[in-house]
N, C-alpha and C positions, 0 to 999 in steps of 0.2 A: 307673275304672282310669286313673290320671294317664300311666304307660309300660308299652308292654307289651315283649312280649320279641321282639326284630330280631331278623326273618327272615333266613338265612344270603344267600349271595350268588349260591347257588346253588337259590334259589325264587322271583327273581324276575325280572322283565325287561322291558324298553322293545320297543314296539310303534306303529312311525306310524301316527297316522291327520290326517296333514295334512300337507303339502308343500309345496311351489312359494310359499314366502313370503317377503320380502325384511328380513331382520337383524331376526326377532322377540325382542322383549326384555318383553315379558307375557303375560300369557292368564290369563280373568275369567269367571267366569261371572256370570248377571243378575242369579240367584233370585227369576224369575217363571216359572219351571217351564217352560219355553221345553226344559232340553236344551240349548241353546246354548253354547259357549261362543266367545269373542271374545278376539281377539289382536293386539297391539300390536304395528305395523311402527316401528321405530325412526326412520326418516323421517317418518310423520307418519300415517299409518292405522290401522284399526282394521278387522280382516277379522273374519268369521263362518266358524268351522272346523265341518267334519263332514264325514261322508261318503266320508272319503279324502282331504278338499281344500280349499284355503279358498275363499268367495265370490269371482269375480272383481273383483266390484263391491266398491267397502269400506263399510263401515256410518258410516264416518267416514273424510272425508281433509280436514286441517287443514296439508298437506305445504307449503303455501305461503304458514302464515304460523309455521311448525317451524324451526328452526336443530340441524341435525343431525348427526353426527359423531362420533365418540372418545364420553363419555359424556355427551354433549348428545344431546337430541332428543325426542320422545313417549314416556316410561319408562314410564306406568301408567294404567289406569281404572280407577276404583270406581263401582260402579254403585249408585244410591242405595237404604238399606232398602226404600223403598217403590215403587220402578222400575216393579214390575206396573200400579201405581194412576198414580205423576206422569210417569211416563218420564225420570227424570233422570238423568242419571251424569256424573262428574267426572274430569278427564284432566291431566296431571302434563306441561309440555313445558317446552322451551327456545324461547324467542322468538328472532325474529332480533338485539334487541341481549343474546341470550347470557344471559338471564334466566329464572330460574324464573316460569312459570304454573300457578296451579291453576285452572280455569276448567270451567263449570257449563254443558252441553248438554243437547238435549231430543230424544227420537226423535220423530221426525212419522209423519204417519198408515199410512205406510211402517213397518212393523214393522223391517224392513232394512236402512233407509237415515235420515239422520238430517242433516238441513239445519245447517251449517257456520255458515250466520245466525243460529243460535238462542245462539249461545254468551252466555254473562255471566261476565266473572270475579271472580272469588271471595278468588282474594289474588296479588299479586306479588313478591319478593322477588329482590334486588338481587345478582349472583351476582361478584366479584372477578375469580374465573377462571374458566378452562373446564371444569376438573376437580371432582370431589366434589358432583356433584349432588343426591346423592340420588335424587331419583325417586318413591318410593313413596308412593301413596295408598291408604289401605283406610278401613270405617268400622268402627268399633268396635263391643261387642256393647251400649255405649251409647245409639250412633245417632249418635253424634259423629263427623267426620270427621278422619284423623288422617294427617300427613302428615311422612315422611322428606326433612330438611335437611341434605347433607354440611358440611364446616365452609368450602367454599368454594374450597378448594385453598390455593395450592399445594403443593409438600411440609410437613409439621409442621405444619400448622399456623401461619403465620407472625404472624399476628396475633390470635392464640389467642382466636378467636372460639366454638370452642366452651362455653368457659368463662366467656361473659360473656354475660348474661343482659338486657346489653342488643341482644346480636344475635341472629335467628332462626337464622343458621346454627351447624350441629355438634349440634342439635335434632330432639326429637321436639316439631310440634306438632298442637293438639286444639283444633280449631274447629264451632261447631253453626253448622250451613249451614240448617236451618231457620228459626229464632227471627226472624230480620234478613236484610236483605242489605245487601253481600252474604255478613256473616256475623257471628256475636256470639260473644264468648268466657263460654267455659260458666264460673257464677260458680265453681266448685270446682275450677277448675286453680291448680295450686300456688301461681303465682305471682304470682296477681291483685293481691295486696295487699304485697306488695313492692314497693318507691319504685324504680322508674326500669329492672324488670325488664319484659321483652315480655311481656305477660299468655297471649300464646297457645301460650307455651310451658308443654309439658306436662313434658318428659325432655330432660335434657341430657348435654353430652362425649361425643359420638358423632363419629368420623370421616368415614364414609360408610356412611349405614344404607341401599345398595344395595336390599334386599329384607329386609320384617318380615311378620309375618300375626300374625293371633289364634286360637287352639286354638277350635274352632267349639264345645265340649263345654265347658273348664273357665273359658274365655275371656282365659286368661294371654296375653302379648303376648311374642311371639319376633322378638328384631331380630338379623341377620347384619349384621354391622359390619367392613367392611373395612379391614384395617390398611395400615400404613406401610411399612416395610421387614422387621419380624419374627413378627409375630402375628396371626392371621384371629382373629375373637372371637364366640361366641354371646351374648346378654344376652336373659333375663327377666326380662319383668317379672307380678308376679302379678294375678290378675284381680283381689285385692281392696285393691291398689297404690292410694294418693289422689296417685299423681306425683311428681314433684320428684326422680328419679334421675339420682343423676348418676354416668355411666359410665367417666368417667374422664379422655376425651381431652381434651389432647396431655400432660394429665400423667402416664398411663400408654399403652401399647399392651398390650391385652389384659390380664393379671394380673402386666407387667413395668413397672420404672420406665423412662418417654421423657424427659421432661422437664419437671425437672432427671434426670439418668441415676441417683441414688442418691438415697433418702429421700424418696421419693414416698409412704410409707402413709400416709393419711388415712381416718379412722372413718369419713368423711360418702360414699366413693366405692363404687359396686356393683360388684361385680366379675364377670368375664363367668364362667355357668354352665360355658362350655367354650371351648378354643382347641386352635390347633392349628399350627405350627411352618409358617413359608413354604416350608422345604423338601419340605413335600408341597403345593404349589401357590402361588399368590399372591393369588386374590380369592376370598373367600369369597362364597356365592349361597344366600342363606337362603330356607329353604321354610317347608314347615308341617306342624304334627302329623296324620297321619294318622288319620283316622276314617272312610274308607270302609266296604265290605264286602269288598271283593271278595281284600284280606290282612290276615286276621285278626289274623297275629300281630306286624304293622304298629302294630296297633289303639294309639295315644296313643304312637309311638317320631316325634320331630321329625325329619323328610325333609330332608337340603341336601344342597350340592354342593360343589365349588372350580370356578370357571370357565375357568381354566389346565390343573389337570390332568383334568379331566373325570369327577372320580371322584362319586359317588354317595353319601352315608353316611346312616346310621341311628343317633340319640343319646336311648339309650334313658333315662330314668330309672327307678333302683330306689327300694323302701321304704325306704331309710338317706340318700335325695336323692341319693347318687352316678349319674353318669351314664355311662355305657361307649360308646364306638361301634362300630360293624358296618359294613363295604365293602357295600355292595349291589348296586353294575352300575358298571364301568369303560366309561364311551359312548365314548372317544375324540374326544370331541368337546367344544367348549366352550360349557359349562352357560349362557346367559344369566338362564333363570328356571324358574319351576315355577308352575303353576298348577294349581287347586283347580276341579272343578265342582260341580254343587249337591247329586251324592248323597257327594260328601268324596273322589272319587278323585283322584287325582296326574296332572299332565302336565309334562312338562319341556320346553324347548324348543334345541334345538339353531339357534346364531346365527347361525354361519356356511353351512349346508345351507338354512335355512329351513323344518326340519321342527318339527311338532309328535307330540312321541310320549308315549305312556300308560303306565303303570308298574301292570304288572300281574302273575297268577302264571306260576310256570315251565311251570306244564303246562299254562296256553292254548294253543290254537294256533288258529291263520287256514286257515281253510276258506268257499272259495269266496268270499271275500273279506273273511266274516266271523270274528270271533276270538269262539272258542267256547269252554267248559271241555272239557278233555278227555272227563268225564265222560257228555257231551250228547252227541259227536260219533254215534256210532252207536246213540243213543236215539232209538225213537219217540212216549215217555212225554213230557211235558210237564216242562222241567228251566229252573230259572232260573237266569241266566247271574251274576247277583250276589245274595246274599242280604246287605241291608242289616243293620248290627249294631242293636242297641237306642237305644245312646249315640247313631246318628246316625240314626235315623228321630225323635228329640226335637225338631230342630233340622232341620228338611228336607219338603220335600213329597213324597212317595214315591208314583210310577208305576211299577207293575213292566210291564213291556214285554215281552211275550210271544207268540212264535209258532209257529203250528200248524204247519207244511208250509216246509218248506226252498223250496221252489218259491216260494214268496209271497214272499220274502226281497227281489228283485228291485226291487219297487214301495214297500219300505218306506225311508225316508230317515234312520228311524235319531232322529227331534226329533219330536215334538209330537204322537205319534198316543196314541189312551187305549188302555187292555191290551184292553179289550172287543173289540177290531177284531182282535187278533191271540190267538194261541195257541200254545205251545209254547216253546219254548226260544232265546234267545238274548241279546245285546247291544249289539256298538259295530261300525262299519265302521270298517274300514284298507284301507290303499292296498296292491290286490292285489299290488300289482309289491312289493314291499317282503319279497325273496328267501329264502329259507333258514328259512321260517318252516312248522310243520305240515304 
């Protein structure tokens, strides 16, 4: 099922379960079945959320050697395929002289914490200005690492480097961080074999691809592309894509001519799946397609936001490719990101409060601090708090978490226990104070 059919507006809703965090701008999970998930301080950390709260301690602080600010600073971590076995994960910042780093860490025997020394980087890239950084790193469902380049600022594009393939910036690129160090370019990007283009470029004419992911089920690539003054843009690409898209920018903004301002159609340019007019917002904040369990009819509808006006939406695709959107939860608040844990549920993170909250149904509510289905609440039968769909137990290690006695609830922390030790019914801690809820 490529899209399914968005949930109205009125079956779902945002639930914290993480607070007290300073200008979060990601959150990742490991997939080493940990349960964890970790979030990016804008500054320069990296905390471990659960329980109501984030670690006090950070799993990483790099704050000092971060340059931070406006859209400079620590923007992402990918944590590597194989993270259970090497311990490695990759982190997206701005250096002190104002430059992109992607650079290569190790956890130490500390599950928790992770030595600042161990770093290697991986690649550097030369940034003009302070604006349009991009930010994003994720890996693909190739194993390749693949990493969002804005065109460098400042307005338009001034020196139309997205378009010019002898620069990384206004790029998407696709590096194997295995092969070499401290990295080889995979021989089947587009543009290996072109005289005098950056081989590590995989996708180009991108303005600011703020936040992308890949659909964990079909493995299409979804990039939220920040526009200029008229048009936020979605772009897909499909999973079975060999690259070389080019999306457009500065000679379009979204599916309109920028420049030149008339007779810009060109055969060779993609055009984005969806956009959507700055007078409902000004940055767009791309997520990812839903494949949890726990809203069904979620199931394959791509999740994003505007970071302005804090709205929420659901872009579902039909069987004729058309796509429709749905309002899902007005936060009032501005969207910085969304992240994904490992059984495919949704979090959003609110940038300016410092919370982290979960996107979940209408009819959970928070009891005794934890958020339960309606259904469980005055059940003493055995009731599971999520039932994982098919599409995502393919693609997922699946511990159902389960317990007997509300009483025992207490001593559980919610990470890393096996279901054999508990029984009965439930799911995730939030932060009891977190009002008017159940």
């Amino acid at each position: 099922m490529l899209g399914g059919t968005a949930a109205a507006a009125d079956e779902v809703r945002l639930v914290e379960v993480a607070g007290g965090l300073e200008d979060p701008v990601y959150l990742a999970n490991a997939g080493d079945g940990s349960g964890r998930v970790f979030v990016v301080e804008q500054a320069g950390r990296i905390r471990v959320a659960g329980g109501g709260a984030a670690a006090s301690a950070p799993f990483l602080d790099i704050s000092a050697i971060v340059r931070s600010g406006g859209e400079r600073g620590l923007l992402s971590v990918a944590f590597h395929p194989e993270y259970a076995r090497n311990g490695f994960f990759y982190v997206n910042y701005t250096d002190r002289d104002g430059d992109t780093v992607v650079a290569r860490y190790a956890v130490s025997s500390d599950a928790g914490r992770v030595d600042p020394a161990s770093a290697n980087e991986v690649i550097t890239v030369d940034q003009p200005y302070r604006n349009h950084n991009g930010g994003q790193i994720q890996f693909g469902p190739d194993g390749y690492l693949y990493i969002g380049m804005g065109d460098g600022g400042w307005a338009g594009d001034p020196r139309h480097r997205a378009q010019n393939l002898r620069s990384l910036l206004g790029k998407i690129l696709r590096l194997d961080v295995d092969s070499d160090a401290p990295y080889s370019v995979p021989p089947d990007n587009p543009f290996v074999m072109t005289k005098g283009a950056a081989p590590e470029i995989w996708a180009l004419g991108v303005r600011n691809p703020w936040r992308f992911s890949f659909d964990r089920l079909t493995g299409d690539l979804y990039i939220g592309d920040v526009g200029q003054n008229k048009w936020e843009e979605i772009d897909v690409q499909p999973a079975e894509s060999r690259g070389g898209e080019n999306y457009g920018w500065r000679i379009m903004e979204g599916a309109h001519c920028f420049n030149p301002a008339t007779g810009c159609a060109r055969p060779d340019l993609t055009l984005p799946v969806y956009e959507y007019s700055q007078s409902e917002g000004c940055s767009v904040t791309g997520g990812y397609v839903y494949r949890g369990g726990s809203l069904p009819d979620l199931e394959g509808t791509y999740i994003f936001a505007d970071y302005c006006a804090g709205t929420i939406w659901g872009l579902t695709r039909h069987d004729d490719g058309s796509r429709s959107r749905t309002t899902l939860v007005e936060t009032g608040f501005a969207v910085s990101s969304f992240g994904e844990d490992e059984a495919g549920e949704l979090y959003v993170l609110d940038y300016s409060a410092g919370r982290v909250l979960k996107l979940v149904p209408k009819e959970w509510s928070v009891r005794g601090g934890w958020l339960e289905r309606s259904d469980c609440v005055s059940s003493r039968e055995p009731c599971y708090a999520t039932e994982m769909s098919e599409l995502s137990k393919r693609h997922l290690r699946i511990r159902e978490h389960i317990v007997a006695s509300r009483e025992s609830l207490d001593d559980w922390d919610g990470i890393g226990r096996e279901a054999s030790e508990r029984r009965g019914g439930l799911v995730t801690k939030v932060n009891e104070s977190d009002g008017g809820r159940g």
